[in-house]
LUMMIVEX-372198 format. One record per residue (C-alpha): residue in one letter; z, y negated, x negated. Coordinates in steps of 0.2 Angstrom, whole numbers, plus 5000, padded with zeros to 4 digits. Last residue first. Example, Ala and Ser with C-alpha at 12.3 -4.5 7.8 and 13.67 -1.06 7.14 Angstrom:
<pts>
S503650054932A503950224938
</pts>
This chain:
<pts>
X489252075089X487852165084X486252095080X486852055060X486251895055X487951815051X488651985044X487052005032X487351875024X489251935019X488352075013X486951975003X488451854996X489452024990X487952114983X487451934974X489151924967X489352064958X490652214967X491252344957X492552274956X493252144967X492552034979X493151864991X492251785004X493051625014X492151555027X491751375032X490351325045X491451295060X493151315049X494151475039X493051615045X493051775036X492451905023X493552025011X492852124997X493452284989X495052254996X495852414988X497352455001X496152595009X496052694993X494952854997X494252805012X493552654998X493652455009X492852325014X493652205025X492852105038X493051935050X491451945062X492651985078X493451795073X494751745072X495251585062X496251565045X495651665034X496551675015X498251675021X498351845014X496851925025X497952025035X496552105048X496952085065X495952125084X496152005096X497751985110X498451835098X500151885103X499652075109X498852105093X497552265090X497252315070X495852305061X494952485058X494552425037X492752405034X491752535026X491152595010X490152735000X489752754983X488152814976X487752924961X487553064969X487553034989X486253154996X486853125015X485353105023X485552955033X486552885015X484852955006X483652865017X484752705017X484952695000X483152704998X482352864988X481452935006X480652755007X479552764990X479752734974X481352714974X482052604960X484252624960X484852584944X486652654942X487952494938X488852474923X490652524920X490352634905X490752774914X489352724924X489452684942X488952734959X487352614968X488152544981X488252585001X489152475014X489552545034X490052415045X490652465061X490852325072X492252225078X492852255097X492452205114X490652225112X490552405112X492352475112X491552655106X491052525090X489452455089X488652515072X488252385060X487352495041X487252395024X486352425010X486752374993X485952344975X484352404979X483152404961X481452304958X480452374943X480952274927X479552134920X479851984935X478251874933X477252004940X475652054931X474652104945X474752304939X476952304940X476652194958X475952344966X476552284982X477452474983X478152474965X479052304969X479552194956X481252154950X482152004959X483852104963X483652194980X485052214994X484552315012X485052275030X485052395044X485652325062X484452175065X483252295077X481652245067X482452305051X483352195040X483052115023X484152045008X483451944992X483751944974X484051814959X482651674962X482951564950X481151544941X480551534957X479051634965X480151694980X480651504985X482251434988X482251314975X483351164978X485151274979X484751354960X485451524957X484451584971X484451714985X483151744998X483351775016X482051915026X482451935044X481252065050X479352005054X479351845043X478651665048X480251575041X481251645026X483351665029X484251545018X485351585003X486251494989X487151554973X488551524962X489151334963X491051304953X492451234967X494051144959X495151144972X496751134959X496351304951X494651384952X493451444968X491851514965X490351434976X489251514988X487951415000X487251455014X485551375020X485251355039X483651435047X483951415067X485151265062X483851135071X482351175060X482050995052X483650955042X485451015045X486351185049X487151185033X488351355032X489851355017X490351495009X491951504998X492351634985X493851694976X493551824964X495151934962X494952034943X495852204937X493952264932X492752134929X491352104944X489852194942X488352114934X487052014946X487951844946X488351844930X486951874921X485851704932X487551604930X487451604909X489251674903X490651724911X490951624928X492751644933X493851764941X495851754945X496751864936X497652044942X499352074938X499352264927X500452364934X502052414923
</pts>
């Protein structure tokens, strides 16, 4: 008989959990939540991600907000939601675009071989690794329909860790090998082709009760391989409410920064 999957909780200190991949034969259940107050006028809201337990019981994971004054959009990703700087001591990975909005790439909070932060004595004592990278297509409906959404990972250990991904340089990013097709050691995802509804005439996903409002930004992520393995699952259940929920090999900072990534992305 199949095992039942268990509802995920926070194992250990916040700052390991959030970066080590999910437990195998485990749902977490994520909420996001948008605040678009204070000074900027909701140009620069903060998200925040919180795991969901029995009884509405709702435990704090991780908050994001896109940096001002950057070229490409550039949000960083803290354990603690009143320190959303780059030099804080909770600072657990951030996500960045290119100048068109469509390519987004994951880091942890290593530092950087190419700002030569190893030789200034970086804080951070591990070279920086990519954790994800995300690809938004337009779809041959263009605007019409959702987007294509292509998700690269570092592949996995038999042990069930994660590979470490440090380029050096741009031709060993995600992105670089995904374009090239040299995928050892990565895994590649996609969302799941929704399906066309006459009653609600919009494009459907069954998201299990878990989103409630339509929305062309709604996604599942799924393996070619095993389409009815949610990897991770994303969608709107108020104004500035969404639901997000991962699986194996999913750790919550990949998921958040993807689901990130789907509020920025230029398309759609």
């Amino acid at each position: 008989m199949e095992e039942r999957e268990r509802e995920g909780d926070v194992e250990g200190s916040l700052e390991t959990f959030v970066l080590e991949p999910g437990s195998q034969r485990v749902h977490y259940k994520c909420r996001i939540t948008r605040d678009r107050k204070g000074m900027d006028r909701g140009l620069y809201p903060t998200y925040f991600l919180h795991l969901e337990r029995d009884y509405g019981k709702k435990v704090f994971l991780l908050a994001g907000r896109k940096r001002k004054k950057s070229a490409t959009s550039n949000y960083l990703i803290s354990t603690d939601p009143t320190d959303l700087s780059r030099g804080g001591e909770s600072f657990v990975g951030k996500l960045r675009s290119n100048l068109l909005g469509t390519h987004f790439t994951v880091y942890d909070h290593g530092y950087s071989h190419r700002r030569g932060e190893a030789k200034e004595g970086w804080k951070r004592n591990a070279p920086r690794q990519e954790l994800s990278a995300v690809a938004y297509e337009t779809n041959v409906l263009g605007f019409k329909g959702p987007r294509k959404m292509t998700v690269v990972l570092p592949g996995m250990t038999q042990e069930h860790k994660r590979v470490e991904i440090c380029p050096r340089d741009d031709s060993e990013s995600l992105l670089e090998r995904w374009r090239c097709k040299t995928m050892d050691d990565l895994i590649e995802l996609h969302n799941k082709t929704p399906m066309w509804n006459d009653d609600t005439q919009s494009y459907v996903l069954n998201f299990h009760g878990r989103v409630t409002q339509a929305s062309v930004k709604n996604f599942q992520i799924v393996h070619d391989s095993d389409p009815e393995y949610i990897v991770m699952q994303f969608g709107r259940v108020a104004e500035d409410v969404f639901t997000m929920d991962y699986r194996y090999p999913l750790c919550a900072v990949q998921a958040f920064a993807i689901a990130l990534s789907s509020f920025d992305s230029k398309l759609a």
